[in-house]
SEKOL-604278 format. One record per residue (C-alpha): residue in three letters; residue number from 1; x, y, z. Coordinates in steps of 0.02 Angstrom, whole numbers, plus 32768, in hexadecimal, padded with zeros to 4 digits. Last residue first. Layout:
BEGIN
<lodren 'ALA' NUM <X Y Z>>
...
//
This chain:
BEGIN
<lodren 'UNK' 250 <66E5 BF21 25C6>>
<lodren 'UNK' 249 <6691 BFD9 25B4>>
<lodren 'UNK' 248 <65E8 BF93 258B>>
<lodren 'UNK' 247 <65E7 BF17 2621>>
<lodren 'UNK' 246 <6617 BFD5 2693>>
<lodren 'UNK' 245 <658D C03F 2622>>
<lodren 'UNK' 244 <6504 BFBC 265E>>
<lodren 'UNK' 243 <6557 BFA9 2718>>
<lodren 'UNK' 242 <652F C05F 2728>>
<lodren 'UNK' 241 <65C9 C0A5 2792>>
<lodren 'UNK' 240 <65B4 C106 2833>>
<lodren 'UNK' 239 <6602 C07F 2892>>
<lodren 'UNK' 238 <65A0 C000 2843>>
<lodren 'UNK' 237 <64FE C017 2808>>
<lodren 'UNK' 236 <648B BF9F 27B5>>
<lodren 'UNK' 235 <63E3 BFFB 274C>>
<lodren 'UNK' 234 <642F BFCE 26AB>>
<lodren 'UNK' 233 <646A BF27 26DC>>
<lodren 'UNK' 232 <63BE BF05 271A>>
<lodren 'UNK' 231 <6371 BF45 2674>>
<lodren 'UNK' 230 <63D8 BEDA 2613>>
<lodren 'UNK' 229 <63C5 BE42 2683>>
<lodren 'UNK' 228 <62ED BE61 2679>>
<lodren 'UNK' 227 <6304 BE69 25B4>>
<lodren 'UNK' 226 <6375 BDC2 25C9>>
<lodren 'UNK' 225 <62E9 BD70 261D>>
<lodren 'UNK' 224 <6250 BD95 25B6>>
<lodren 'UNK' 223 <62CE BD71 250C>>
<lodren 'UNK' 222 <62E2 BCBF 2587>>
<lodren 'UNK' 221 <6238 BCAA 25A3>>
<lodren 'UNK' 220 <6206 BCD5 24EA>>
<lodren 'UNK' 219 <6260 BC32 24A1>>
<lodren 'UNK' 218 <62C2 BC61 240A>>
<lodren 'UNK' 217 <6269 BC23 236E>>
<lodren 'UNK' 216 <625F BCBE 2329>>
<lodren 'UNK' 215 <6319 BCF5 2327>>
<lodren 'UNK' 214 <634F BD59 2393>>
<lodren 'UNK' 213 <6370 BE20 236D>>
<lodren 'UNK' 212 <63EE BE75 23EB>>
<lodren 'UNK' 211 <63D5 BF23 23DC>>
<lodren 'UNK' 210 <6411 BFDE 23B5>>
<lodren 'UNK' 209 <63CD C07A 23C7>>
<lodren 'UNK' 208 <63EE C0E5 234C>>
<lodren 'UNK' 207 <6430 C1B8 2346>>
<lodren 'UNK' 206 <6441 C205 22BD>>
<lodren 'UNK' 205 <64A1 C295 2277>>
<lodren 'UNK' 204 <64F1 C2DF 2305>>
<lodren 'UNK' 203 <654A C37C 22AB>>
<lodren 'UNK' 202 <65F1 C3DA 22FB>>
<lodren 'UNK' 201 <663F C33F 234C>>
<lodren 'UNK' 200 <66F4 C3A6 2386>>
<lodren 'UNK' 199 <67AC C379 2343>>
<lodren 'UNK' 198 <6859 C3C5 239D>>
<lodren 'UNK' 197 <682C C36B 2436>>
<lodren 'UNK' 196 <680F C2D1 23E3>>
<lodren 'UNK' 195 <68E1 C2D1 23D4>>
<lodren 'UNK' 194 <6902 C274 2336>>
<lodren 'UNK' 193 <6989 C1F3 2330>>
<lodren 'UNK' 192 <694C C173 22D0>>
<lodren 'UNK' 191 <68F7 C10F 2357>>
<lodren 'UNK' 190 <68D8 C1AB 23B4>>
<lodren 'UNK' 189 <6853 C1D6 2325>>
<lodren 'UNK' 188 <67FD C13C 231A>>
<lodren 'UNK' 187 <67DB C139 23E1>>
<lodren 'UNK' 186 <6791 C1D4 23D3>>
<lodren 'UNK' 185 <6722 C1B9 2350>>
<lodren 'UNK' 184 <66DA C111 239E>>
<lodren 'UNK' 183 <6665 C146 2413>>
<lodren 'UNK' 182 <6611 C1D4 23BB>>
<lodren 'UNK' 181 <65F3 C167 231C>>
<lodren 'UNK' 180 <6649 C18B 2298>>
<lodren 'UNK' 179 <663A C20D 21DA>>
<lodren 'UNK' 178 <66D3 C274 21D9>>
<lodren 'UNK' 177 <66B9 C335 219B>>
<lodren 'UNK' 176 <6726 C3BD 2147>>
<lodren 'UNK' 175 <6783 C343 20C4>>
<lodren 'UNK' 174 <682F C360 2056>>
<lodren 'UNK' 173 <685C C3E0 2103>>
<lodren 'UNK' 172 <68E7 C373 2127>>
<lodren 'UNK' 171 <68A7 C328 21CD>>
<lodren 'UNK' 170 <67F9 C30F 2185>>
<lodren 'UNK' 169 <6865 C29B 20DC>>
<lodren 'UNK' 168 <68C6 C255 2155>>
<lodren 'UNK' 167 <6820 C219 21CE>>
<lodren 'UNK' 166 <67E2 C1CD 2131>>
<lodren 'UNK' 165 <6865 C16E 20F1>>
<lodren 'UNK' 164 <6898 C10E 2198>>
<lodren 'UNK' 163 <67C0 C100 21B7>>
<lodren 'UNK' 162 <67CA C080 212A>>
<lodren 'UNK' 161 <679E C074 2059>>
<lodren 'UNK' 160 <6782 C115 2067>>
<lodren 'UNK' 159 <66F2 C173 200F>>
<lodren 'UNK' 158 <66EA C231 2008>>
<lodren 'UNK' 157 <662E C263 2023>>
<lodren 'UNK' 156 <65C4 C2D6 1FBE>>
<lodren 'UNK' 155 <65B9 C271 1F14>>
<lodren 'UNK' 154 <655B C1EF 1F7D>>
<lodren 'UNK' 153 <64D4 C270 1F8F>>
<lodren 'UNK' 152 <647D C28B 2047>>
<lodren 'UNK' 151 <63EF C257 2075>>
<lodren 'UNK' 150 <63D9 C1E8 2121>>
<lodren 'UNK' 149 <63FE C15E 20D4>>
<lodren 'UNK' 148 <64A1 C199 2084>>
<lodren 'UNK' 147 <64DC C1E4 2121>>
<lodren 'UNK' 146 <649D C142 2196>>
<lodren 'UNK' 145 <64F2 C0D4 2103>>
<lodren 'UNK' 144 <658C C139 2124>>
<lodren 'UNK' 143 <6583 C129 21E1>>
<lodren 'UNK' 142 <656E C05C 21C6>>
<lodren 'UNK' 141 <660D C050 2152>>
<lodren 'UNK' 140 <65EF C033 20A5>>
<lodren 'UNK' 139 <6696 C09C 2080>>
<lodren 'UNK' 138 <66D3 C0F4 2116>>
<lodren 'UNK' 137 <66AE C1AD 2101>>
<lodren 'UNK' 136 <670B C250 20DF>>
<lodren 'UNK' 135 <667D C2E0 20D3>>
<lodren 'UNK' 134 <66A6 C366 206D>>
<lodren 'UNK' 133 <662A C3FA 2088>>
<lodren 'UNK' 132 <65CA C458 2009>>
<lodren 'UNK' 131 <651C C40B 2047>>
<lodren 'UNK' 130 <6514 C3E4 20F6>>
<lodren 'UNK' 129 <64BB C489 2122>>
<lodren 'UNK' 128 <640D C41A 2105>>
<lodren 'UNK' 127 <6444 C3AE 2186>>
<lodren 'UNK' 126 <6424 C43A 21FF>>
<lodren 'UNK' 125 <647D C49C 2268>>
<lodren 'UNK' 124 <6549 C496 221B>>
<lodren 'UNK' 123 <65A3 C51A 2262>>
<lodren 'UNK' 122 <6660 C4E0 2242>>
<lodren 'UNK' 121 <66EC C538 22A6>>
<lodren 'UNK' 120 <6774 C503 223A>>
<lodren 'UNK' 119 <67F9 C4F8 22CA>>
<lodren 'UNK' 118 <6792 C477 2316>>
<lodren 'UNK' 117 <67B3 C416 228E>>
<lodren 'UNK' 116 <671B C3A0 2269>>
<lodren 'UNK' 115 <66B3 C2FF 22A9>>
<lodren 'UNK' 114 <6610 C2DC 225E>>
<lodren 'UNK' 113 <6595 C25D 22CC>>
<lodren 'UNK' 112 <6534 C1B6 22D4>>
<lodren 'UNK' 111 <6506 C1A6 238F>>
<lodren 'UNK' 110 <64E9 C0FD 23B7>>
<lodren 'UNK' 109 <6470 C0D6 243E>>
<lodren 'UNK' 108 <6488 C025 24A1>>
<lodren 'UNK' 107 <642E BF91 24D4>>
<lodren 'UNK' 106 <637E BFB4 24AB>>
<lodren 'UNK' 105 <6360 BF2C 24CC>>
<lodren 'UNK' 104 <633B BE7E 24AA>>
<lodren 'UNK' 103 <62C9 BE50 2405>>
<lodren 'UNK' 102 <6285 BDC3 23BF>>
<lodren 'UNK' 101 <6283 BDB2 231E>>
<lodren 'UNK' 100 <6241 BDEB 2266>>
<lodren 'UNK' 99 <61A0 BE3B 22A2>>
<lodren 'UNK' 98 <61FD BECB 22DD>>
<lodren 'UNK' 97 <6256 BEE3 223D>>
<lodren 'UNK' 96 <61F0 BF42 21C7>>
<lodren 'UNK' 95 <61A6 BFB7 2267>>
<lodren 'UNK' 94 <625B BFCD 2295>>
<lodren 'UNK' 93 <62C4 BF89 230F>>
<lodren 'UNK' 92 <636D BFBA 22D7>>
<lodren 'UNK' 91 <63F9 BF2E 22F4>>
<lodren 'UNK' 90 <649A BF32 235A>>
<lodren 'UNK' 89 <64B7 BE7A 2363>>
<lodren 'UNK' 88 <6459 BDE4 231C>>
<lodren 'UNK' 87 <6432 BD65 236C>>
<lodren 'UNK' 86 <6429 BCB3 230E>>
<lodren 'UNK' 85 <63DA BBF3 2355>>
<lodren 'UNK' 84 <636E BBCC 22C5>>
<lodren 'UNK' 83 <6386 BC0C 2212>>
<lodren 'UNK' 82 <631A BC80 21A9>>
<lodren 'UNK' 81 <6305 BD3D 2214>>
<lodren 'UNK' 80 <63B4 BD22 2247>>
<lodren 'UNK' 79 <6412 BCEC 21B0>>
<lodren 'UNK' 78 <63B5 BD75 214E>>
<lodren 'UNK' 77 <6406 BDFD 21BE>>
<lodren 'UNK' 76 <64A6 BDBD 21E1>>
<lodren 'UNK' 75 <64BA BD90 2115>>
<lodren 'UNK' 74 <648E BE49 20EB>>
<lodren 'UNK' 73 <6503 BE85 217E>>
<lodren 'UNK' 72 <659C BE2B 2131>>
<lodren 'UNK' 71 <65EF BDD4 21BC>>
<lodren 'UNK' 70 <6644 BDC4 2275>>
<lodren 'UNK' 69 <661F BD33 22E2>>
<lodren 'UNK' 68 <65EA BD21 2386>>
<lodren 'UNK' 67 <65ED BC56 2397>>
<lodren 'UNK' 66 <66B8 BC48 23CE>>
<lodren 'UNK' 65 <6679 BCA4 2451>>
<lodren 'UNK' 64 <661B BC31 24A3>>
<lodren 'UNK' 63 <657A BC7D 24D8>>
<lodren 'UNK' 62 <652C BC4A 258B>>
<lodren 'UNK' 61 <645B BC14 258F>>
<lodren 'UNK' 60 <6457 BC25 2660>>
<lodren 'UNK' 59 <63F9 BCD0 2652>>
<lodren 'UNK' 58 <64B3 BD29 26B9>>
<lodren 'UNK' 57 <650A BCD8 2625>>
<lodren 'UNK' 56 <649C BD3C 258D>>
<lodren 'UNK' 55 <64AA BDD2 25F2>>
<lodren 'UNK' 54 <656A BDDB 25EE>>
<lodren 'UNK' 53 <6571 BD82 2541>>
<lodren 'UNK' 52 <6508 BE01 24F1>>
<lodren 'UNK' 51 <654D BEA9 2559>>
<lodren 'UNK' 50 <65EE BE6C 2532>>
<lodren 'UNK' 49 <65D0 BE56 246A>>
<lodren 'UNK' 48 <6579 BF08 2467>>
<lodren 'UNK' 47 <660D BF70 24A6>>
<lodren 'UNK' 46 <6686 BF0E 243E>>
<lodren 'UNK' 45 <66ED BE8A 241A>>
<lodren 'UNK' 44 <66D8 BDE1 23A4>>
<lodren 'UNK' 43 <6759 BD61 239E>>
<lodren 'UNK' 42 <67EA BD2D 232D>>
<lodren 'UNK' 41 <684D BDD7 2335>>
<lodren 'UNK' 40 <67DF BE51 238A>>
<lodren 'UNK' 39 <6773 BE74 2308>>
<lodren 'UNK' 38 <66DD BEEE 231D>>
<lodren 'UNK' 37 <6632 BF09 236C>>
<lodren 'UNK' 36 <65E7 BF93 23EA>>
<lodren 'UNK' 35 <6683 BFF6 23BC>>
<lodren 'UNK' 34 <669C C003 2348>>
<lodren 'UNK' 33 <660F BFAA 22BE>>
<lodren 'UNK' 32 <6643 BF13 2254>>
<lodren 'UNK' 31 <65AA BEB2 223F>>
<lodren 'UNK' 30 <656A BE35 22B7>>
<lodren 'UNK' 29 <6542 BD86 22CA>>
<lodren 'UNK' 28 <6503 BD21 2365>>
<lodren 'UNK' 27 <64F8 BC66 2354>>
<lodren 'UNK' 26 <648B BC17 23CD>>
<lodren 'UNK' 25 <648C BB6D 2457>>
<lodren 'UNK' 24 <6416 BAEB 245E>>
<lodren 'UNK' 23 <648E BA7B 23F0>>
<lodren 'UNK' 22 <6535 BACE 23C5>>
<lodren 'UNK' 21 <6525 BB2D 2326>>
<lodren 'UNK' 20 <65A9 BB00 22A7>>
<lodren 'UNK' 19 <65E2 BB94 2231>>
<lodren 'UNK' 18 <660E BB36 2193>>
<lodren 'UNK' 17 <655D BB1B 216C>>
<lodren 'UNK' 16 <653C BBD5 217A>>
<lodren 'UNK' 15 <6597 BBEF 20CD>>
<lodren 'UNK' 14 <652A BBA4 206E>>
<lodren 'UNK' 13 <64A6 BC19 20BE>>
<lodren 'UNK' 12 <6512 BC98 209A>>
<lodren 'UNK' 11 <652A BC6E 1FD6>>
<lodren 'UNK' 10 <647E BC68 1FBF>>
<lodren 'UNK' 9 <644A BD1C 2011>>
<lodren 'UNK' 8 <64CD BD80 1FB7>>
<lodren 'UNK' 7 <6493 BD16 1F10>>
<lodren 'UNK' 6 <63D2 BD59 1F38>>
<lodren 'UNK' 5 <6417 BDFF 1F6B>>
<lodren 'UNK' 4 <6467 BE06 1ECB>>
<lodren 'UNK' 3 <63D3 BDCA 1E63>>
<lodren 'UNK' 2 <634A BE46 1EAF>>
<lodren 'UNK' 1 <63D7 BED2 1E89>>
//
């Protein structure tokens, strides 16, 4: 395991010398994760990826967007605790991270849940009535690590290679559960066709609060000054409307 991290680790660092980092300015690097953080043909979308270049602008230090990049999350994460210049999106500030980076935020709670029939009438209470259910998951997606993490057996979950696969397999009855965040499990299930209103979150299974994490040698006035934008943004209304949920919503 030691070697295959190691080789993981070597081959994106070679890799970050093709990714040219303007002088004074950062690269910010995030993991597939819908929708704080996905593709959007050549750029980089998401929930997440506004509030970052929304706050970063209004602290005079603006984010070109051809320097958020999607990648591997090991690489993201070793990239910016190593290199200069790096943010990475939608981290977990933990006690083994925090003295890895800076940190700005929290910028958003993500709400890993199971989605079912509501036909089925599930009662699920506790993760210990998990067991015995087949639960259709994206394979090494971020809710499936939060499942596996958090204790349950990969022999438990039905493993897609994409959301297309897993959502047919709920819809058919081959699954009874669909590991997503809250935000995002509607959205995937119009995009094929399926009305949300026939589906229902019956288990939230974790919830994280998720961060920007700059690298070390970013100066602390400006992570001072983008924590005080965050909170400002938060607090902003406008016509009934947090101004937070509004950037997030862009």
């Amino acid at each position: 395991m030691k070697y295959i991290l190691s080789l993981v680790l070597c081959i994106g660092l070679y890799s970050a010398a093709t990714i040219p980092a303007h002088a004074g300015g950062f690269i910010a690097m995030a993991a597939p994760y819908p929708p704080y953080a996905e593709s959007n043909g050549l750029s980089v979308k998401g929930m997440t990826v506004s509030t970052l270049t929304f706050i970063m602008d209004k602290c005079g230090s603006p984010i070109d967007a051809r320097e958020i990049k999607l990648m591997p999350w090991a690489y993201a994460c070793e990239s910016a605790a190593r290199q200069p210049g790096r943010i990475l999106l939608n981290a977990n500030r933990t006690q083994e991270t925090e003295s890895l980076y800076k940190w700005v935020g929290p910028v958003a709670t993500a709400r890993i849940v199971l989605i079912g029939r509501k036909r089925d009438r599930l009662c699920i209470p506790s993760r210990a009535h998990l067991n015995g259910y087949r639960i259709a998951t994206v394979r090494w997606s971020r809710p499936e690590k939060n499942l596996l993490a958090g204790g349950l057996k990969e022999e438990q979950l039905i493993r897609s290679p994409s959301h297309v696969q897993a959502l047919r397999q709920l819809g058919s009855g081959e699954a009874d559960l669909f590991a997503s965040t809250e935000l995002d499990a509607p959205r995937l299930l119009e995009g094929l066709g399926m009305r949300w209103e026939d589906y229902t979150v019956y288990f939230v299974f974790n919830e994280e609060s998720l961060y920007f994490a700059f690298s070390r040698d970013t100066d602390d006035g400006l992570i001072h000054k983008l924590n005080k934008a965050l909170e400002e943004i938060r607090a902003s209304r406008g016509q009934g409307v947090n101004r937070f949920e509004m950037t997030c919503a862009e």
